[in-house]
ROSE-4610 file (N, C-alpha, C; in Angstrom, 1 decimal, always signed):
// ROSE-4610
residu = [X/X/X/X/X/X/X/X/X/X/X/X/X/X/X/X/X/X/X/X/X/X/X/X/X/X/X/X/X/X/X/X/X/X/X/X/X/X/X/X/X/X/X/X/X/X/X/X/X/X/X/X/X/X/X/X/X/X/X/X/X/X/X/X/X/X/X/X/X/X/X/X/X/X/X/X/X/X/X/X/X/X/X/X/X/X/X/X/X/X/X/X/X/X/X/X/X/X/X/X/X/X/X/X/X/X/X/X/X/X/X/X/X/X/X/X/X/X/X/X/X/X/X/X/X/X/X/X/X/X/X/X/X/X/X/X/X/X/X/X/X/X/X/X/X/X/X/X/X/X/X/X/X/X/X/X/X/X/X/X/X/X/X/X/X/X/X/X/X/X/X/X/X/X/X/X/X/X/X/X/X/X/X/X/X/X/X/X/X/X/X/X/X/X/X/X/X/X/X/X/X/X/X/X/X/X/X/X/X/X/X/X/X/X/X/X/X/X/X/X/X/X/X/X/X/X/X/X/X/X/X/X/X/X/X/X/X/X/X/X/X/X/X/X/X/X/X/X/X/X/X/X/X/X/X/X/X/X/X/X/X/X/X/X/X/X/X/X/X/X/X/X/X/X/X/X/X/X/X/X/X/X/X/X/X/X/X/X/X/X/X/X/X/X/X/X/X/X/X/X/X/X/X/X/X/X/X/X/X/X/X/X/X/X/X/X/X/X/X/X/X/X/X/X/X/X/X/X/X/X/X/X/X/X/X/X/X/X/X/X/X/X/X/X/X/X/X/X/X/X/X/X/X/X/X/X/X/X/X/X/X/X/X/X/X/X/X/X/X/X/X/X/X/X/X/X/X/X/X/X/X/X/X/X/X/X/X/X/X/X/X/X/X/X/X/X/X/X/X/X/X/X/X/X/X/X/X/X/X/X/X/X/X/X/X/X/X/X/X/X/X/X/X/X/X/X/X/X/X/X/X/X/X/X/X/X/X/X/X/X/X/X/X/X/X/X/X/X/X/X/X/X/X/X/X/X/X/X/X/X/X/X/X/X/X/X/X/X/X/X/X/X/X/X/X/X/X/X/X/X/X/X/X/X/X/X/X/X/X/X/X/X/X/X/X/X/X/X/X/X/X/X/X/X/X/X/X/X/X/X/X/X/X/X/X/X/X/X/X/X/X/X/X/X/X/X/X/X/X/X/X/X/X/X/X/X/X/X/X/X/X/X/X/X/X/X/X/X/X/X/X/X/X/X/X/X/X/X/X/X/X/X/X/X/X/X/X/X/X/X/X/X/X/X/X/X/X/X/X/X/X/X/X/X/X]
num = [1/1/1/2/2/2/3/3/3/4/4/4/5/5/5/6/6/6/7/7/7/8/8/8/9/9/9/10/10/10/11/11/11/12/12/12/13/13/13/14/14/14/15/15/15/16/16/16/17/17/17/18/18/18/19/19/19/20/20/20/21/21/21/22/22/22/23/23/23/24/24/24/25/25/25/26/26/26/27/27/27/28/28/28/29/29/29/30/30/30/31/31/31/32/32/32/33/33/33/34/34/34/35/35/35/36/36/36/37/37/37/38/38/38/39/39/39/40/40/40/41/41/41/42/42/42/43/43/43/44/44/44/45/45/45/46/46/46/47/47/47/48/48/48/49/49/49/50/50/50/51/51/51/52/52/52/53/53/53/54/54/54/55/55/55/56/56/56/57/57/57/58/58/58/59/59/59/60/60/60/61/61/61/62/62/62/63/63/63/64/64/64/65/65/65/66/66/66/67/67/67/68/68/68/69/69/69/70/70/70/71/71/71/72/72/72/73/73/73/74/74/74/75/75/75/76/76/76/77/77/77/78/78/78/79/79/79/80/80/80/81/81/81/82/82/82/83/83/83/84/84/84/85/85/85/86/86/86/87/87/87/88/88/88/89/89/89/90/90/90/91/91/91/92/92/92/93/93/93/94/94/94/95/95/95/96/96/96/97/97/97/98/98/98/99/99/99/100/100/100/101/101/101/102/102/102/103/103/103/104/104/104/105/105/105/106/106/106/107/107/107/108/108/108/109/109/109/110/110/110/111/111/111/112/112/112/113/113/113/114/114/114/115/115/115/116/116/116/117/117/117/118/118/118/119/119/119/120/120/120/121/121/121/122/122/122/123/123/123/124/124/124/125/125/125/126/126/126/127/127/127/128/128/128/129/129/129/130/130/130/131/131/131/132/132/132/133/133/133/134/134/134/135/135/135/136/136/136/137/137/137/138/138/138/139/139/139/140/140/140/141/141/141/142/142/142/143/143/143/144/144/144/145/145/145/146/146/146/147/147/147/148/148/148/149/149/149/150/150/150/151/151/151/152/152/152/153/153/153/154/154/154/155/155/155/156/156/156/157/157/157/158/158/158/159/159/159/160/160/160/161/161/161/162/162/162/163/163/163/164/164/164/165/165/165/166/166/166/167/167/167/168/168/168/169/169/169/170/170/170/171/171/171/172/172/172/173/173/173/174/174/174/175/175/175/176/176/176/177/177/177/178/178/178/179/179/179/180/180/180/181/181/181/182/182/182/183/183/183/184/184/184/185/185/185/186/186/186/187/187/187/188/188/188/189/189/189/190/190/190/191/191/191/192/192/192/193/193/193/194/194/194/195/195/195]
x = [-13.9/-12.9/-13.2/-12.2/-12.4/-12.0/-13.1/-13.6/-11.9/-11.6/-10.2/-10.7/-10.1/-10.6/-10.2/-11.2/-11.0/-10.1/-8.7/-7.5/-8.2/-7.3/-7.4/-6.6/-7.3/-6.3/-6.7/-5.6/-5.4/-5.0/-6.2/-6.2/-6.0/-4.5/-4.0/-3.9/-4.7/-4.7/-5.1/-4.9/-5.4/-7.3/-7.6/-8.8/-10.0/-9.5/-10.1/-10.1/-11.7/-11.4/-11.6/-11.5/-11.4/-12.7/-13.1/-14.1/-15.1/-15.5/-16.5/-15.5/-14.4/-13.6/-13.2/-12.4/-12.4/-13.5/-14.4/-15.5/-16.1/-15.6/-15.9/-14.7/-13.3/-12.2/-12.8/-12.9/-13.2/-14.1/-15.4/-16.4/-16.1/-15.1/-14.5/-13.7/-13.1/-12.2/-12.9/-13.8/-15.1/-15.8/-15.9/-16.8/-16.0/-14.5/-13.6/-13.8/-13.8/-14.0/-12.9/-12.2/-11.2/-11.9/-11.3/-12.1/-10.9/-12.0/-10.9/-10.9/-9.6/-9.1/-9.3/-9.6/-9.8/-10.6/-9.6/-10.5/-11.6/-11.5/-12.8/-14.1/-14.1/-15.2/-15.2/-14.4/-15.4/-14.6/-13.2/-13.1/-11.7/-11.4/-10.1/-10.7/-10.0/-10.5/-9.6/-10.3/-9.3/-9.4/-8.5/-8.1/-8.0/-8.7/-8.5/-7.1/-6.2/-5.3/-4.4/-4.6/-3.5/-3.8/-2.7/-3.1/-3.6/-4.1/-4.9/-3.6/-2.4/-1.2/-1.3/-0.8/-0.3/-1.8/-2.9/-4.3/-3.8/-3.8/-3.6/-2.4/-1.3/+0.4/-0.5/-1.2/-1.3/-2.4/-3.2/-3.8/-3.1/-1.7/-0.7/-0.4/+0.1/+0.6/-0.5/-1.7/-3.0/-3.1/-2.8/-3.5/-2.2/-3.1/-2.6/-1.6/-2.5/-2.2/-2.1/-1.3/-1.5/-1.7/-2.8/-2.7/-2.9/-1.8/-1.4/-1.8/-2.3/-2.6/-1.9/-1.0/-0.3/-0.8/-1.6/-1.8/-1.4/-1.8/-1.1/-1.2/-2.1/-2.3/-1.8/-1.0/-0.2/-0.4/-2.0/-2.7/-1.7/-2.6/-2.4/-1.1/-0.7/+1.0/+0.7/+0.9/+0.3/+2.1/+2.6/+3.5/+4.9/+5.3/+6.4/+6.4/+7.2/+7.2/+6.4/+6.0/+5.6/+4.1/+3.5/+1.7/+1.5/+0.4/-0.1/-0.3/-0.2/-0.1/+1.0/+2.1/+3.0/+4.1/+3.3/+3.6/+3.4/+2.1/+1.7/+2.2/+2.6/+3.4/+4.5/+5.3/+6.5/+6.8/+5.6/+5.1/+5.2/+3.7/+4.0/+5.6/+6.2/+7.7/+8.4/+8.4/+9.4/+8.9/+8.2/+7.1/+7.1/+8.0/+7.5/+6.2/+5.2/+3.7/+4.1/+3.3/+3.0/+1.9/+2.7/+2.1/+2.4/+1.2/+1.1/+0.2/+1.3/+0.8/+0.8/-0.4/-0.9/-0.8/+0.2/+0.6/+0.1/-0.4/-1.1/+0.3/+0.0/+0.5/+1.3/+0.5/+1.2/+2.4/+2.4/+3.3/+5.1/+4.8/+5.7/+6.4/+5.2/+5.5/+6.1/+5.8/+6.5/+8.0/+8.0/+9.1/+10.4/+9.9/+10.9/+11.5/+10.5/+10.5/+11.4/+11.2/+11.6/+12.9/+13.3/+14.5/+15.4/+15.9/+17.2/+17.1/+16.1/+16.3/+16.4/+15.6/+15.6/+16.9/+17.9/+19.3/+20.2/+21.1/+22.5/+23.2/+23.9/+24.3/+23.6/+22.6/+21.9/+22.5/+22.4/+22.0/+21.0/+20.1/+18.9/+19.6/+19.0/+19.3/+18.6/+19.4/+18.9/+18.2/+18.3/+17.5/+16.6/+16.0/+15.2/+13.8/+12.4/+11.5/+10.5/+9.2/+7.7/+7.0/+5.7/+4.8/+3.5/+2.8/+1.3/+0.8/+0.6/-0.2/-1.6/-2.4/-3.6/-3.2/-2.0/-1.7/-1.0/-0.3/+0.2/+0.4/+0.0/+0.0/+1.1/+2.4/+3.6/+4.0/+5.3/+6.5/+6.7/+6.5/+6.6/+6.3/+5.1/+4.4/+5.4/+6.8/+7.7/+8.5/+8.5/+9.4/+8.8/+7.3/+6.3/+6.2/+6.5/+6.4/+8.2/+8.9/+10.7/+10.4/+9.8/+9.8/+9.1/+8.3/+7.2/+8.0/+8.5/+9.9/+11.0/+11.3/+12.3/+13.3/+13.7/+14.2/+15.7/+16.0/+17.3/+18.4/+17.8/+18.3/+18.7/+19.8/+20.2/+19.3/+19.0/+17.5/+18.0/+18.9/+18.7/+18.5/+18.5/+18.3/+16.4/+16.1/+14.6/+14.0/+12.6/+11.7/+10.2/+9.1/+8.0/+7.8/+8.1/+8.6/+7.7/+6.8/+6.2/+4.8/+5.2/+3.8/+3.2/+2.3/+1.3/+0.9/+1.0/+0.3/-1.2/-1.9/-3.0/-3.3/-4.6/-4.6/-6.3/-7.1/-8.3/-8.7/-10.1/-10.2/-10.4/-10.7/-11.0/-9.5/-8.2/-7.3/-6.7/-7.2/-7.0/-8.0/-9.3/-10.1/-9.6/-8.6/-8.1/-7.1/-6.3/-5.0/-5.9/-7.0/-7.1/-8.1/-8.2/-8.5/-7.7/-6.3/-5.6/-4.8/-4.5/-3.3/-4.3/-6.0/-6.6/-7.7/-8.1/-9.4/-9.0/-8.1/-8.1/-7.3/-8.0/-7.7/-6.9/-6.8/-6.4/-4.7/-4.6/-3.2/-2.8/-3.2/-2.8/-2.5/-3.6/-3.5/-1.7/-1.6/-0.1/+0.6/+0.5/+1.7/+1.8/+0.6/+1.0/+1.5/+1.0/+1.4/+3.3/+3.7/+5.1/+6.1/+5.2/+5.8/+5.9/+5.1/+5.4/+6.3/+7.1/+7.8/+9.3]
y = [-33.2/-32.1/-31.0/-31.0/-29.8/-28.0/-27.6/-26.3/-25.4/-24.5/-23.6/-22.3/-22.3/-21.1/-20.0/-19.2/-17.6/-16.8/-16.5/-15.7/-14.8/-14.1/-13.4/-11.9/-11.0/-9.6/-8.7/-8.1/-6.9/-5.7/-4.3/-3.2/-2.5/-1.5/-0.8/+0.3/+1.3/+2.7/+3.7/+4.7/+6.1/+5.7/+6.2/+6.1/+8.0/+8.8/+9.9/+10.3/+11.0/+11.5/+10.7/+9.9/+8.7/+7.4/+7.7/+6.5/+5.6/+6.9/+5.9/+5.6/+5.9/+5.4/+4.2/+4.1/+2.9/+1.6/+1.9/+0.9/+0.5/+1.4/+0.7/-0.3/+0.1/-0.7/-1.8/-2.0/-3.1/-4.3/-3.5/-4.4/-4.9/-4.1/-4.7/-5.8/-5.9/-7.2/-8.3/-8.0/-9.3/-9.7/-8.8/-9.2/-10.5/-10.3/-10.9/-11.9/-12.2/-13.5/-13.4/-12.2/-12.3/-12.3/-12.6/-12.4/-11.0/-9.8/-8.7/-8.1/-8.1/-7.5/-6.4/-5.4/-4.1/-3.8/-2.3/-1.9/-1.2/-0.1/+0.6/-0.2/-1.4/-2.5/-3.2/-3.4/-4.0/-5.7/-5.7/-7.2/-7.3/-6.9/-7.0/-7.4/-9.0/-9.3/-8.5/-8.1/-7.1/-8.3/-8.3/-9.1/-8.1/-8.1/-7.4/-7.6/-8.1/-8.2/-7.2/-6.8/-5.9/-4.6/-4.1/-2.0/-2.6/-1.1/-1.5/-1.6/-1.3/-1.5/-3.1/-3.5/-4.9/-5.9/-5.3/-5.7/-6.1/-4.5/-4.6/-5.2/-5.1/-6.3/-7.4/-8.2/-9.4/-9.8/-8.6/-8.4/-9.2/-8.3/-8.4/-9.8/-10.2/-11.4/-12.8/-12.3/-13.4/-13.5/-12.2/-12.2/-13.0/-12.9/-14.1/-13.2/-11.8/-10.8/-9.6/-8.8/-7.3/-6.3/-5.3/-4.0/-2.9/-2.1/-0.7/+0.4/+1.4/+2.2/+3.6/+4.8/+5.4/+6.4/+7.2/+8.9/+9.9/+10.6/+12.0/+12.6/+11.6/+11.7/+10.6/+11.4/+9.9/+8.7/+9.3/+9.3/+9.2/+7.9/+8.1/+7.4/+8.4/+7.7/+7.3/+6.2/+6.1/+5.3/+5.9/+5.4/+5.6/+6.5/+6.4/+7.0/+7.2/+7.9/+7.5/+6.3/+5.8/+5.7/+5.8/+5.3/+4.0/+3.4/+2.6/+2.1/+2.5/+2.9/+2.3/+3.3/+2.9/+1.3/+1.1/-0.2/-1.1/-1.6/-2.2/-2.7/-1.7/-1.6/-2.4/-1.9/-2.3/-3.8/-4.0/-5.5/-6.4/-5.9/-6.7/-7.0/-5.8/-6.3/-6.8/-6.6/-7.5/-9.2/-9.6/-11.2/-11.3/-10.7/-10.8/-11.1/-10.3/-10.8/-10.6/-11.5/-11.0/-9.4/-8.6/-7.3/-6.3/-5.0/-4.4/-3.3/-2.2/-0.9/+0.1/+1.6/+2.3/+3.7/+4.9/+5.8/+7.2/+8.1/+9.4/+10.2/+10.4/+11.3/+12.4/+12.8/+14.2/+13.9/+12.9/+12.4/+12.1/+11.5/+11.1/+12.7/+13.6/+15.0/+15.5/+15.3/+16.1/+15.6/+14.5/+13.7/+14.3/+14.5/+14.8/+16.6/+17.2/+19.0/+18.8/+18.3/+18.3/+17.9/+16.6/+16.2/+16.7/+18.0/+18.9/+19.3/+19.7/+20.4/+19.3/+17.7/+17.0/+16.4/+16.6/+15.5/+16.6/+16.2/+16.8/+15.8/+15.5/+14.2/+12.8/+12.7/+11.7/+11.6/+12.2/+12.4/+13.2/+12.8/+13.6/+14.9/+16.0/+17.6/+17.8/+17.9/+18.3/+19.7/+20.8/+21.8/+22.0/+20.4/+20.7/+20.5/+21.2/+21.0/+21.4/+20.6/+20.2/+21.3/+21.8/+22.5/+21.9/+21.4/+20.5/+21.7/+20.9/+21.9/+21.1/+21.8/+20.8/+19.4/+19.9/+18.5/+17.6/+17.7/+16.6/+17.3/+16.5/+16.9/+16.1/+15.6/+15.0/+14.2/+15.2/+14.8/+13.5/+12.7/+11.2/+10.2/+10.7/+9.8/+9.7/+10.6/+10.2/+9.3/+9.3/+8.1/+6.6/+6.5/+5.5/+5.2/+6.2/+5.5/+5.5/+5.9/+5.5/+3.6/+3.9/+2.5/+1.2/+1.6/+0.8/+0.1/+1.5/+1.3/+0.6/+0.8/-0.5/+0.5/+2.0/+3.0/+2.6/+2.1/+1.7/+1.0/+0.1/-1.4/-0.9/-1.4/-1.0/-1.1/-1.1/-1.1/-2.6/-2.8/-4.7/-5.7/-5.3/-6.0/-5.6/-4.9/-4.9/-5.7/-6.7/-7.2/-6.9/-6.9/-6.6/-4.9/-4.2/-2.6/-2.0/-2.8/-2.2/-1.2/+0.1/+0.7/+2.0/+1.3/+2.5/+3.5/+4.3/+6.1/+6.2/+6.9/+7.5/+8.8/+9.2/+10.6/+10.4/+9.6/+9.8/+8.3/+8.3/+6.9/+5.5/+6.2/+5.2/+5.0/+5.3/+4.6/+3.8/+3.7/+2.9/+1.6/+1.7/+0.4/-0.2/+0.4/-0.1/-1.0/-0.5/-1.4/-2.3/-2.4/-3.3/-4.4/-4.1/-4.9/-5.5/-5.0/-5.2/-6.7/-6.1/-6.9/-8.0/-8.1/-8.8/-9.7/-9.2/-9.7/-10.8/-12.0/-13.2/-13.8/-14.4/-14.5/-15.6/-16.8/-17.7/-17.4/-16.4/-16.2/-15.6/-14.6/-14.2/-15.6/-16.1/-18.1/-18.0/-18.5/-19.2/-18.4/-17.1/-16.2/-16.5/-16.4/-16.8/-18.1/-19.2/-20.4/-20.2/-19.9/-20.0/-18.7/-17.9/-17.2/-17.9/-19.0/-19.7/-21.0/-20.8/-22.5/-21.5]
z = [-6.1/-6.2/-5.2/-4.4/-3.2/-4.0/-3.2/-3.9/-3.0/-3.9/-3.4/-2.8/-1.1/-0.7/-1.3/-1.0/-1.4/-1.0/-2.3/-1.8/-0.8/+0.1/+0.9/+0.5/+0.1/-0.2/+0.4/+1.4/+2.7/+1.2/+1.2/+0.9/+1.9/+1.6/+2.5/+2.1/+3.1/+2.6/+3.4/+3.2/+4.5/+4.3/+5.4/+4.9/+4.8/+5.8/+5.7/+4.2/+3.9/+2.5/+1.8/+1.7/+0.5/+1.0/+1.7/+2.3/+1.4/+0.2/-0.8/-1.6/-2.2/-3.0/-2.8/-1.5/-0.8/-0.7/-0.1/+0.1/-2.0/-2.7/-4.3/-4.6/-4.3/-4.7/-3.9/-2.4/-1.7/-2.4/-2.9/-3.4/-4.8/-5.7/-6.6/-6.6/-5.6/-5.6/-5.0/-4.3/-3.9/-5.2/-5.7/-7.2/-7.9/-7.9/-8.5/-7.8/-7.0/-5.7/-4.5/-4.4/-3.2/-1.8/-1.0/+0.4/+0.9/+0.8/+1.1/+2.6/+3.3/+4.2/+4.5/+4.7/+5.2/+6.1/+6.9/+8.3/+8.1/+6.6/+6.5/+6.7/+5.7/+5.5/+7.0/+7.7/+9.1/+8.6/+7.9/+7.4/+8.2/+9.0/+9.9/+11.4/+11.6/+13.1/+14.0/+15.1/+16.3/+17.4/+17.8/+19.0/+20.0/+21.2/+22.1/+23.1/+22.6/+23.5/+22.9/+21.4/+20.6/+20.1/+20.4/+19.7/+18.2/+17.7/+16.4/+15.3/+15.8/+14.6/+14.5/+15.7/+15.7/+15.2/+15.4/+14.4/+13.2/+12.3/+11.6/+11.2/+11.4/+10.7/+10.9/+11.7/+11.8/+10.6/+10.3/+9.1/+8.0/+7.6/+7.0/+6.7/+7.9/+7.9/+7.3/+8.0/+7.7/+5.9/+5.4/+3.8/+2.6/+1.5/+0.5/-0.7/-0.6/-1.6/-1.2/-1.4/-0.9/-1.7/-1.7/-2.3/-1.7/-2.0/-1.1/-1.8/-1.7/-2.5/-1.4/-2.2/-1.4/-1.7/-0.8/-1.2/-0.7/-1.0/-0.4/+1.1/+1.4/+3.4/+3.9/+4.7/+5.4/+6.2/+7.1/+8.1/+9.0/+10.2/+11.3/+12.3/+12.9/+13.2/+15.4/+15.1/+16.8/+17.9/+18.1/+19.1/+17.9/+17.8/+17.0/+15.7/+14.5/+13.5/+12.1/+12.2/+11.2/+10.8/+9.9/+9.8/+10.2/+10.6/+10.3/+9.2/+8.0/+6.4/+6.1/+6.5/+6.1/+6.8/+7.9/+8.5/+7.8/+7.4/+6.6/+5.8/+4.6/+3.7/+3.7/+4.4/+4.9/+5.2/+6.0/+6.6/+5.1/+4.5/+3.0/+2.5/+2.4/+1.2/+2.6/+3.7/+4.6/+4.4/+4.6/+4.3/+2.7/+2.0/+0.5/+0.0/+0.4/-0.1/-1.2/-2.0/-3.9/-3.3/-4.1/-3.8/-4.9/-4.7/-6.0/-5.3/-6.0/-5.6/-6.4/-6.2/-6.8/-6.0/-6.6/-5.8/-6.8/-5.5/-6.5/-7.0/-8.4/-9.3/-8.4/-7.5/-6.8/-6.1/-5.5/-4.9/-5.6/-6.6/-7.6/-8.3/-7.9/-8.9/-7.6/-6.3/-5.5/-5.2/-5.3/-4.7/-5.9/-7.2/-7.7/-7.9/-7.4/-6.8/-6.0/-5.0/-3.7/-3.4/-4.1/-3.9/-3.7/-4.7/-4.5/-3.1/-2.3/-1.1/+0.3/-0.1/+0.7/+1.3/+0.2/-0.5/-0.3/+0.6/-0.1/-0.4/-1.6/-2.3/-1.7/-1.9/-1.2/+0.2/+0.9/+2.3/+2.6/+3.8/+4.3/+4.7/+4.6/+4.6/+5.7/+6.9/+8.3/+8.5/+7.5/+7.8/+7.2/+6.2/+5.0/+6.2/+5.7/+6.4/+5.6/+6.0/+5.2/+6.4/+5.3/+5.9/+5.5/+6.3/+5.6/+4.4/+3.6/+2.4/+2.0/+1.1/+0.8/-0.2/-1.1/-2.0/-1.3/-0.4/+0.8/+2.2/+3.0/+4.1/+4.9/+4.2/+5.5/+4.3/+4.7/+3.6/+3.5/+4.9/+4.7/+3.8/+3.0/+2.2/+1.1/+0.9/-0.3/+0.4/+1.8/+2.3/+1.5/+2.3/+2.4/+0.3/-0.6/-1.9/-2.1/-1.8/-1.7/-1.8/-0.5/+0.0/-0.6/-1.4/-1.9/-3.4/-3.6/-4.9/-4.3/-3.7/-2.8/-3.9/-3.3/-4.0/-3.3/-2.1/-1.9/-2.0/-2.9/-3.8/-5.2/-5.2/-6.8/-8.1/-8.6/-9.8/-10.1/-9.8/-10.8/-10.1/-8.3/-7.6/-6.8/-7.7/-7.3/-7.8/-7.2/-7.3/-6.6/-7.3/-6.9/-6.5/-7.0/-7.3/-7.5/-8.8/-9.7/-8.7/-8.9/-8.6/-10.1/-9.6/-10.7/-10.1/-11.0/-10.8/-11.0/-10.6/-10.6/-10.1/-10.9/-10.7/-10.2/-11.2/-10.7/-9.9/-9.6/-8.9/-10.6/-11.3/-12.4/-13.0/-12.6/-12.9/-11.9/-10.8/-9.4/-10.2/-10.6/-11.0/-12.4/-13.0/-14.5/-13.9/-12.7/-12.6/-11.6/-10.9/-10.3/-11.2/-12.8/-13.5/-13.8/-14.6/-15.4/-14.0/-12.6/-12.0/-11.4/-11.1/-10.4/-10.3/-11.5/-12.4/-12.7/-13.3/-14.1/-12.2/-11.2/-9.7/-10.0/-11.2/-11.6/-11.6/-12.5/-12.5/-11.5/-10.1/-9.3/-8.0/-8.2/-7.5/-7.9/-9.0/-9.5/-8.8/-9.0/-8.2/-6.8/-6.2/-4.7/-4.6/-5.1/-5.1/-5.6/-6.5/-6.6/-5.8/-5.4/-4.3/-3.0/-2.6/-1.3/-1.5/-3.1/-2.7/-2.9]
């Protein structure tokens, strides 16, 4: 009986600030037995022929499973308006990865402050404008969790939506028990996500 390779799951996330957090989620999902993707950890091949975006999408495209985790830093935006962060992301629900995300509390609390001034009847409000503060630093990251919610699809035509809140890092390791720990049942998902 031939042994089944090791899912492959790309963790996508800012990384400033958060570096030990990070490097504990990563070794948590190894423990599980995933073979994990990430640039913090040194587990993303760079091909010297490509910018570190297109690195990382191909990242994207290589992995089995995706987990995004959205914070309140947007990081880093290289040729254009978007993160690498938020590329990623994007990348996953464009390729329908089986994917599952975890977005900080502030975010979710800002997004709904903010709305009235962001929106004029759901239209973007051309004079509305963001000042970096300590609780987010770039209004975009309500784009980047809009998006993660697949906030532009009527609610009954969403699939793979689901993101979880967090405030501390030990509710980031509860959902990555709860969605990742039994790798058996995440197997099935990918497997009937690819037919």
């Amino acid at each position: 009986m031939s042994k089944k390779p090791k899912l492959k799951i790309m963790v996508a996330s800012t990384i400033y600030g958060f570096e030990d957090q990070l490097t504990q989620i990563c070794a948590t999902l190894k423990s599980y037995k995933y073979y994990v993707l990430n640039s913090h950890i040194k587990t993303i091949q760079a091909d010297p022929r490509f910018s570190n975006t297109e690195n990382c999408l191909k990242a994207v495209e290589a992995c089995d499973v995706f987990f995004g985790i959205v914070r309140p830093q947007y990081g880093a935006v290289l040729n254009g308006q978007t993160s690498i962060t938020h590329q990623e992301m994007l990348k996953a629900i464009e390729l329908k990865k089986p994917r599952w995300f975890v977005s900080h509390r502030d975010i979710s609390i800002a997004r709904q402050l903010l709305k009235q001034y962001m929106f004029n009847d759901k239209i973007p409000n051309p004079s509305f404008k963001y000042t970096k503060t300590n609780i987010m630093d770039d209004i975009r990251v309500i784009q980047l969790y809009n998006d993660t919610i697949l906030n532009d699809l009527p609610p009954e035509e969403r699939k793979g939506h689901w993101v979880d809140e967090y405030f501390r890092v030990d509710d980031i390791f509860r959902c990555i028990q709860t969605q990742f720990k039994d790798i058996d049942r995440v197997r099935m998902i990918v497997e009937e996500m690819k037919e």
